[in-house]
N, C-alpha and C positions, 0 to 999 in steps of 0.2 A: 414284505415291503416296510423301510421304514413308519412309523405313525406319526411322524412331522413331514414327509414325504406324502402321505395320505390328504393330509390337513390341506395339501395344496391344489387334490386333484377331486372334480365335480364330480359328484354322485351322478349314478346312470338314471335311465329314464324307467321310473316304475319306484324310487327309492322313496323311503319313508322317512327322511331325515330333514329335521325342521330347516324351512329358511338358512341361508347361510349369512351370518351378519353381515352389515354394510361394512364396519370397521375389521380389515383381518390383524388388526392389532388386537381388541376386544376379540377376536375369533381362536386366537395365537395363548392369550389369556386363558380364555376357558378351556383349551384342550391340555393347555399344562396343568391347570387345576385339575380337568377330570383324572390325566392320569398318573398325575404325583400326587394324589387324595392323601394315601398312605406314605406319603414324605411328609408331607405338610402338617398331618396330625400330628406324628410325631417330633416333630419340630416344634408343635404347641406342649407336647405334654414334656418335653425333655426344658422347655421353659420354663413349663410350671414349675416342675422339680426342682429347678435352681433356687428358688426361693424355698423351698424344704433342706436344705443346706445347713445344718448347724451352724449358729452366728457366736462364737468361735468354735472351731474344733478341737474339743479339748479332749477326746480321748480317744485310744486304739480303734476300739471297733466304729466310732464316728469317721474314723479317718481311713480306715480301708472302706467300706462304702462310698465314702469323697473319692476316695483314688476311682474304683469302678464308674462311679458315674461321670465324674470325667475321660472316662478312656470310651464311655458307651455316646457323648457327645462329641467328643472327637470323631470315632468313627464312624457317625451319623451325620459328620461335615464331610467327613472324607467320601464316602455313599453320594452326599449330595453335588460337590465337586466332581465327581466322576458322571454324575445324569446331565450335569451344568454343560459339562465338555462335551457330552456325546449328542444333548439337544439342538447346542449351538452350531457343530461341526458342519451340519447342511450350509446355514447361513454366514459361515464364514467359507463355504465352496460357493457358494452364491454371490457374495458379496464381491470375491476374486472374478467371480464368470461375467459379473455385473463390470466390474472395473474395469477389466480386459475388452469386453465390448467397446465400450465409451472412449477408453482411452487409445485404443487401436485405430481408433478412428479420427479421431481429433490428430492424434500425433502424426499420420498418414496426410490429412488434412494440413496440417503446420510446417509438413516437408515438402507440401505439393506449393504453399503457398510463400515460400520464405523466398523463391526469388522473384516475385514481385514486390513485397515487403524492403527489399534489397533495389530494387531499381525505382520506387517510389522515395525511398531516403537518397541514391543516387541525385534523383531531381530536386528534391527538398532543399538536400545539400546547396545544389547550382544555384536552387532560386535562393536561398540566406546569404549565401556569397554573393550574390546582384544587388541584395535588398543592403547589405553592406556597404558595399560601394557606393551605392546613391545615398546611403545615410551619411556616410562621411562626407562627401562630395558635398549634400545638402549643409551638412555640422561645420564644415570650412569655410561657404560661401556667405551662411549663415552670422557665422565669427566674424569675420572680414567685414559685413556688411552692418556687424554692431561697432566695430573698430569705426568706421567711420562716419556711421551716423553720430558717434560720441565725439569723434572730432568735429564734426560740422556743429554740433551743440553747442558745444565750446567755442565757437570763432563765433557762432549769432550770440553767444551772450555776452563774451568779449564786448560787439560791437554795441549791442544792447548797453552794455554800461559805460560806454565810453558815449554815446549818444547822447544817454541819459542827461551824465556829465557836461555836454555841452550843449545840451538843448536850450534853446531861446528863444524859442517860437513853438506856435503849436505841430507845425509842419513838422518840427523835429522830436517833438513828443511823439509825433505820431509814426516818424521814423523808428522812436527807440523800444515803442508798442510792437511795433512789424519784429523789430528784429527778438525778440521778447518769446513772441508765439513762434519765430521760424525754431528757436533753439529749444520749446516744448516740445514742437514738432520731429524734431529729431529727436531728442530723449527717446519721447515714445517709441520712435523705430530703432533706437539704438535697446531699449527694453525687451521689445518684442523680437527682434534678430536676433540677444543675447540666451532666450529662452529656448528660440529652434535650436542654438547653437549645443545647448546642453541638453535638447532631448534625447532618449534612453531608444535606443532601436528595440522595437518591441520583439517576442519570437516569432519568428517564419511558423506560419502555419498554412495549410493547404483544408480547402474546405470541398466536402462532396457536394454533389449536387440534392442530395436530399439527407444535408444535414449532418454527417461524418466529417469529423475534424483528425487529420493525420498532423502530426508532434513528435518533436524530439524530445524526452526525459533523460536527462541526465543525471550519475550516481557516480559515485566514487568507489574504488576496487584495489584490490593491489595484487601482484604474485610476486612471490621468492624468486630471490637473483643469485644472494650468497648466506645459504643457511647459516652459516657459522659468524656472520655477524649479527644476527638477528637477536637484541637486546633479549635475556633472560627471562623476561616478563609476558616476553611476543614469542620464546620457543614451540609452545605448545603447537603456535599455530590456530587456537580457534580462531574462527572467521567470524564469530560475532565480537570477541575482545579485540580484535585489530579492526573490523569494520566501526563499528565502535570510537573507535580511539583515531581515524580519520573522518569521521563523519559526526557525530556530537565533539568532542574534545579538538576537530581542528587541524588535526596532526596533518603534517602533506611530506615529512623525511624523517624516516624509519630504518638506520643501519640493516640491509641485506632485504629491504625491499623497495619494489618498482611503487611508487602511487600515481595512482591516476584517475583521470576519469572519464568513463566509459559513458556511450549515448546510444540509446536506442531507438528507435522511430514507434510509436504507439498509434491506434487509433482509435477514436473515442464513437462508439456511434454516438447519433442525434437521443 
């Protein structure tokens, strides 16, 4: 049986084998050291040796010795490269048997789940399309009702200065006062209507009942229409140089492609 195959599997009941570390990283460590001892030394002394190198190599017999002991490092890498690959090889079957689990599962999950995901954006949809409606509905009646409270401002203060102008008595001061606060009074509403009028419809979000918030995210995308107009620059087709070049740079019309922008429904737990 393998001996990293070993490394995984508990000693029977009667064994005399110390403790198994807490950390199987530190456990993984020391079994490689115990049984690459003799790699390892020799990796120290093939070190040492390189600083016993002639510092130039100026003659024959120094330079076929160089040549050997480079060829006895090399394939002392090459030794080590081949124990590298055949140590690993478990854990890279492992890591695939690891992945295939997890992923087989989730993906199976994500197919079972996409048409609710699909009918919860269905509704989302309906409700931002509702919540638009009444936002405009409110942003017009809102305008309209700043229209006219600027006109009524304007006829109180018209009359406010025309009062003014003829005031002769305190009664008429007092008229030209009235008419004075009516056309602050309007201002103000004509202010305040003018703000609902330009308020920003915020995004439609749906909220769980313990705290899951479901949202649209929206990205930009594009596919091929007509390859052969597709600027010189954009042939290759990377999709991070074309992603790129509409989404930092701006781009929205690309000879021989569609641009668009694509939305997905997300949801965020609490």
């Amino acid at each position: 049986m393998d001996q990293l195959a070993l490394a995984f599997i508990p000693p029977g009941i009667g064994h005399n084998q110390p403790p198994e570390p807490v950390d199987p990283i530190e456990g993984l460590n020391a079994r490689l050291a115990v049984n690459h001892a003799d790699l390892a030394a020799r990796f120290r002394d093939l070190e040492l040796a390189c600083g016993r190198v002639p510092d130039p190599i100026d003659s024959e017999e120094d330079a076929a010795t160089a040549t050997d002991f480079i060829a006895q490092c090399q394939a002392h890498i090459k030794t080590t490269e081949a124990a590298h690959k055949q140590e690993k090889e478990l854990f890279l079957k492992a890591g695939r048997a690891v992945d295939a689990f997890f992923k087989r599962r989730c993906d199976t999950l994500n197919a079972a789940l996409a048409p609710a995901v699909f009918r919860l954006k269905a509704y989302r949809d309906e409700l931002a399309r509702a919540e638009a409606r009444r936002h405009e509905e409110t942003r017009r009646a809102a305008a309209e009702e700043a229209h006219r409270a600027a006109a009524e401002a304007d006829e109180h203060r018209a009359a406010a200065e025309r009062l003014v102008g003829e005031a002769q008595s305190l009664e008429g001061r007092r008229h030209a006062a009235e008419a004075l606060r009516l056309a602050e009074e309007a201002s103000l509403r004509a202010a305040g209507a003018g703000e609902q009028a330009m308020a920003v419809l915020e995004p439609t979000r749906i909220r769980g009942d313990y705290g899951a918030t479901a949202f649209v995210r929206r990205s930009w995308s594009f596919e091929v229409v007509e390859l052969d107009r597709v600027p010189r620059e954009y042939m290759s087709l990377d999709v991070t140089v074309v992603r790129e070049a509409i989404t930092r740079d701006g781009m929205r019309e690309i000879p021989g492609l569609r641009i668009f922008q694509a939305e997905a429904l997300r949801v965020r737990s609490a």
